[in-house]
TORBATOR-734354 format. One record per residue: residue in one letter; chain; x, y, z of N, C-alpha, C in turn; residue number from 1. Coordinates in nm, 3 decimals, decimal comma, always signed. Atoms other than C-alpha are relative to their C-alpha. Layout:
N
[A A [X Y Z] [X Y Z] [X Y Z] NUM]
...
% end
This chain:
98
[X A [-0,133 -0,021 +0,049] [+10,539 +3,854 +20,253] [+0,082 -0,125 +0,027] 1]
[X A [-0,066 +0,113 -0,053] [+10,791 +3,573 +20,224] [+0,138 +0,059 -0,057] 2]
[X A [-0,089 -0,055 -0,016] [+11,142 +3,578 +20,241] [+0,110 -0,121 -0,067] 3]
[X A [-0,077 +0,132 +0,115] [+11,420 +3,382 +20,018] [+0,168 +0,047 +0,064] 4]
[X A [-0,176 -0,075 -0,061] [+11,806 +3,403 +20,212] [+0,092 -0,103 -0,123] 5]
[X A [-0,158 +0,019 +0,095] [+12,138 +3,361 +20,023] [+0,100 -0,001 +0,138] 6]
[X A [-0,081 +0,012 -0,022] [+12,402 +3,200 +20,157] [+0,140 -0,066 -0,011] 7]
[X A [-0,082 +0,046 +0,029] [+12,750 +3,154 +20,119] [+0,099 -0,045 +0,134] 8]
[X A [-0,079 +0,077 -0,101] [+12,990 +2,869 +20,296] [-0,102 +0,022 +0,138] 9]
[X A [+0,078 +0,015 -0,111] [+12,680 +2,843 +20,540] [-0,041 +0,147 +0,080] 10]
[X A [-0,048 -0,113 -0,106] [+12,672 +3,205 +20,641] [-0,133 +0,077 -0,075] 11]
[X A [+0,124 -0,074 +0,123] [+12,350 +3,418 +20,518] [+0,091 +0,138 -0,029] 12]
[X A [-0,067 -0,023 +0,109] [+12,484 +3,636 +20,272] [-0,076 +0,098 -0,091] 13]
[X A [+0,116 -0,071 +0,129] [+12,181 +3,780 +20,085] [-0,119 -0,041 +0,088] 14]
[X A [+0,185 +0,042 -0,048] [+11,807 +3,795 +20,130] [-0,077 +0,054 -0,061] 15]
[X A [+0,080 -0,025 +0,129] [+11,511 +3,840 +19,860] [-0,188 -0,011 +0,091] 16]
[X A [+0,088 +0,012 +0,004] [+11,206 +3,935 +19,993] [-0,103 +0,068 -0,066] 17]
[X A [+0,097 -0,027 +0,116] [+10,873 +3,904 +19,787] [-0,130 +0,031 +0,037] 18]
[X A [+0,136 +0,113 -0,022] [+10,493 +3,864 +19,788] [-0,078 +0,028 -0,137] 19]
[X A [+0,073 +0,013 +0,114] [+10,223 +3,823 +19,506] [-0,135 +0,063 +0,018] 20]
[X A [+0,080 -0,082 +0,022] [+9,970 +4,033 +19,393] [-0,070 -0,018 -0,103] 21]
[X A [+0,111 +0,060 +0,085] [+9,671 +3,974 +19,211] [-0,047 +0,131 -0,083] 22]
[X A [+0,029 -0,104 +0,047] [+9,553 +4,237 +18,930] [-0,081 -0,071 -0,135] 23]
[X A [+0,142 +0,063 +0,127] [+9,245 +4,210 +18,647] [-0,088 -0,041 +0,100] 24]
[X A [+0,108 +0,124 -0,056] [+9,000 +4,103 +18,889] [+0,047 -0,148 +0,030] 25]
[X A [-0,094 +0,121 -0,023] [+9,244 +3,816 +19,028] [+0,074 -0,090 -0,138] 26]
[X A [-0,028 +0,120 +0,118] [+9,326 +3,665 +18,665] [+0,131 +0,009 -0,039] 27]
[X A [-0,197 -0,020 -0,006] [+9,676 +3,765 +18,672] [+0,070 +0,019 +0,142] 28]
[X A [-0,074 +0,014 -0,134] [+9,903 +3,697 +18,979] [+0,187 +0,038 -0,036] 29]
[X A [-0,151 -0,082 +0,023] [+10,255 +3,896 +18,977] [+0,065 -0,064 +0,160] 30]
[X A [-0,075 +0,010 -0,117] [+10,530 +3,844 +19,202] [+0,113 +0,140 -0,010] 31]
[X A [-0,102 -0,121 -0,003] [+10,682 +4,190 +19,322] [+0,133 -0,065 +0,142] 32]
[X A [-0,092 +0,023 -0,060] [+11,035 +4,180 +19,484] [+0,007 +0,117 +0,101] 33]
[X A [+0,024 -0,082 -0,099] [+11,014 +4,392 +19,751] [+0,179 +0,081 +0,028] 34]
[X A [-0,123 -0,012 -0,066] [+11,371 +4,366 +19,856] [+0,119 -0,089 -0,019] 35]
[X A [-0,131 +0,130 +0,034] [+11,703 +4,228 +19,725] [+0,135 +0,052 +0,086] 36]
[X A [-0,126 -0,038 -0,070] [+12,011 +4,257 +19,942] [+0,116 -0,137 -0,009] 37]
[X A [-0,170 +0,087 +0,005] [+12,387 +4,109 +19,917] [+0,077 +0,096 +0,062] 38]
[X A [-0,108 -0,045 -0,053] [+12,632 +4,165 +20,162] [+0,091 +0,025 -0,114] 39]
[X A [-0,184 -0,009 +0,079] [+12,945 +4,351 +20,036] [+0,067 -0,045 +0,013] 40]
[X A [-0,147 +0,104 +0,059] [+13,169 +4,099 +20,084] [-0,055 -0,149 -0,095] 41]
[X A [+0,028 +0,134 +0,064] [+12,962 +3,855 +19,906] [-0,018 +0,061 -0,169] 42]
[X A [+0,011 -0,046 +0,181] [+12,904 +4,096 +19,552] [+0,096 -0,048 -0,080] 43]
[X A [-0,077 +0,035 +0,126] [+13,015 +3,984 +19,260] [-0,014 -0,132 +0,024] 44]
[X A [+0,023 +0,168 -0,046] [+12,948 +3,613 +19,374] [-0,102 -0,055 -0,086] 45]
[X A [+0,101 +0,056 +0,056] [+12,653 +3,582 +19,185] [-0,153 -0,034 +0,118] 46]
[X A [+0,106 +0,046 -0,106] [+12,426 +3,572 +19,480] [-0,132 +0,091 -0,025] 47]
[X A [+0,104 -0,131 +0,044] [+12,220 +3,857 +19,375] [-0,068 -0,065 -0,099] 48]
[X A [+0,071 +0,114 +0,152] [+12,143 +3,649 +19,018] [-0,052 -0,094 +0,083] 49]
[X A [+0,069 +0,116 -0,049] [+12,057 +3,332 +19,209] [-0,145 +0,073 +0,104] 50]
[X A [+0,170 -0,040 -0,058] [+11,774 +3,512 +19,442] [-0,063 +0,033 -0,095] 51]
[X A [+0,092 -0,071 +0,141] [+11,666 +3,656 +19,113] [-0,052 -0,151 -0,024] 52]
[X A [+0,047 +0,108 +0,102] [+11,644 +3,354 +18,926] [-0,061 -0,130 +0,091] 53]
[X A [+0,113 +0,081 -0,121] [+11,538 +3,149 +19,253] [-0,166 +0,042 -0,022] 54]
[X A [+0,109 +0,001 -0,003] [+11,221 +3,325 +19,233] [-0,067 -0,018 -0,111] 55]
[X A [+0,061 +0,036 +0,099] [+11,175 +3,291 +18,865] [-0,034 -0,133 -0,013] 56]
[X A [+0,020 +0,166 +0,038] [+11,207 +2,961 +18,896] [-0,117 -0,059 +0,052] 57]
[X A [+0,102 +0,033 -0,097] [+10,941 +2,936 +19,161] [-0,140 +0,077 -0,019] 58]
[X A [+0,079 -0,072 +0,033] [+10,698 +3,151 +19,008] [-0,123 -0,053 -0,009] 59]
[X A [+0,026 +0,124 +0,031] [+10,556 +2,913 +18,813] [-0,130 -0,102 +0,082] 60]
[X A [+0,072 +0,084 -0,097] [+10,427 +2,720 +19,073] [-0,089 +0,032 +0,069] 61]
[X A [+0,076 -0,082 -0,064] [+10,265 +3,022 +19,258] [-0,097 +0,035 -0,114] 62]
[X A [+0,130 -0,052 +0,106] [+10,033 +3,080 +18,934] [+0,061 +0,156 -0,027] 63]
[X A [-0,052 -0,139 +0,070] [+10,260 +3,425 +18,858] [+0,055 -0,004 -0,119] 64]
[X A [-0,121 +0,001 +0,116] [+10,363 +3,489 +18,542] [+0,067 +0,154 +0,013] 65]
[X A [-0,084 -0,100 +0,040] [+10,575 +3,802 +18,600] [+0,065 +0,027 +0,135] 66]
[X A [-0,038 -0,033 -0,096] [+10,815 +3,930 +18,848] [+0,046 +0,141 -0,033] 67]
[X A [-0,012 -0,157 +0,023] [+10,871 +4,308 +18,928] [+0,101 +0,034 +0,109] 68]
[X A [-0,091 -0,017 -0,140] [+11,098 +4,505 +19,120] [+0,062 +0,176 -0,076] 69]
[X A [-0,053 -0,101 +0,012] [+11,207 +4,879 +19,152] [+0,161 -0,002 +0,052] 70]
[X A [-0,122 -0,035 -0,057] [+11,567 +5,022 +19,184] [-0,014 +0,148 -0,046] 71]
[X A [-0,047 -0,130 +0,026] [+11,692 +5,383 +19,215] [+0,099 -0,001 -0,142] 72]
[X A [-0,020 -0,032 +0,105] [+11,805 +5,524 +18,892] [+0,197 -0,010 -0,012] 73]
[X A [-0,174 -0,051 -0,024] [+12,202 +5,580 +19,019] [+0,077 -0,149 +0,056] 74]
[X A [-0,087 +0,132 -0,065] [+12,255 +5,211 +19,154] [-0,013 -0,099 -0,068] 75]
[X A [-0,081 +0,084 +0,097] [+12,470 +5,111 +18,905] [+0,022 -0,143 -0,043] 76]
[X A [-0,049 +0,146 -0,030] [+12,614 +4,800 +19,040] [-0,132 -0,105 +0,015] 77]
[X A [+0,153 +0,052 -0,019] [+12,232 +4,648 +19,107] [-0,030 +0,019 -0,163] 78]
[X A [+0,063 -0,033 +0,143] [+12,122 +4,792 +18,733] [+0,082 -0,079 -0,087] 79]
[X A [-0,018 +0,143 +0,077] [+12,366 +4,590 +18,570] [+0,018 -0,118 +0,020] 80]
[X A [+0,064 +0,168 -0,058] [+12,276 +4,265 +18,717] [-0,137 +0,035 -0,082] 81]
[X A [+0,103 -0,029 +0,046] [+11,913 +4,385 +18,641] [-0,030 -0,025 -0,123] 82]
[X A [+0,053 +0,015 +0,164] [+11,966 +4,467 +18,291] [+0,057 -0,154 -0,047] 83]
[X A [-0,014 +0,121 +0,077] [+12,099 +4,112 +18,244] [-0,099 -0,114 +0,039] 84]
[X A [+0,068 +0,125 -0,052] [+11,832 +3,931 +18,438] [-0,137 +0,023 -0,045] 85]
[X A [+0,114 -0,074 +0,079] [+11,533 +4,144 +18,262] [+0,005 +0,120 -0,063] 86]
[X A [+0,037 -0,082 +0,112] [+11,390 +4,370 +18,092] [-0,033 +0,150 +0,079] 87]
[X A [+0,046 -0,101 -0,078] [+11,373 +4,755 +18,196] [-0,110 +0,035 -0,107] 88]
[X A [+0,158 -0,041 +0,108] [+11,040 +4,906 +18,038] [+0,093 +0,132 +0,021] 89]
[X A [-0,001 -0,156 +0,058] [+11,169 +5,246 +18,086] [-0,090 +0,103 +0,092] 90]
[X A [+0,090 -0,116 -0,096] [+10,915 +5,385 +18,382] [+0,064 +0,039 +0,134] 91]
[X A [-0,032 -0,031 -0,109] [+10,981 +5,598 +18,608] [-0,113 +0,022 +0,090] 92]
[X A [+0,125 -0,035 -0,088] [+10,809 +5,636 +18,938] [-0,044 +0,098 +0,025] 93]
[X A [+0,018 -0,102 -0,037] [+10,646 +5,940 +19,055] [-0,111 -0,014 +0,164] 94]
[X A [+0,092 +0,039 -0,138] [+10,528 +5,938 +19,417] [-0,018 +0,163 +0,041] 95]
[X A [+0,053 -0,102 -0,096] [+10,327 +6,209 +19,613] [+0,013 -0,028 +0,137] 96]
[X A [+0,024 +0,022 -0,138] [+10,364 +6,169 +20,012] [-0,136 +0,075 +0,043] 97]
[X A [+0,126 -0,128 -0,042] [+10,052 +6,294 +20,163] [-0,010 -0,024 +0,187] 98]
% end
């Protein structure tokens, strides 16, 4: 797992952590986002977009072509950042605990 911080006027601020995952028999390498966080006094700053687009940018380089990332269905303020930084497919999850 690696870890990508946001910060504003020197102060951490945000933090994006990822790691990459291999699927096909290794011939495709994804990068899932594990975890995006922005302080509330830093929203609306754009800090949330820049960890996004930090890792797109860095993708690339890791041999991923795709980045993934879940959010709950009700968090709004996260979903529209989302819908402007990709693409929703439309799936929902369904988990069993066992």
């Amino acid at each position: 797992m690696f870890a990508l911080g946001g910060y504003v006027d020197g102060k951490l601020m945000g933090f994006a952590h990822y790691l990459f995952q291999s699927f096909n028999l290794g011939s495709q390498r994804y990068c899932y986002l594990e975890d995006l966080f922005v302080s509330e006094s830093a929203r609306r700053r754009g800090l949330g977009r820049a960890l996004i687009e930090g890792r797109l940018r860095e993708c690339p380089a890791a041999n991923a072509s795709r980045v993934y990332w879940l959010t709950q269905s009700n968090n709004t303020q996260a979903r529209a950042l989302y819908d402007a930084v990709a693409d929703n497919l439309g799936f929902i999850q369904y988990r069993k605990v066992l």
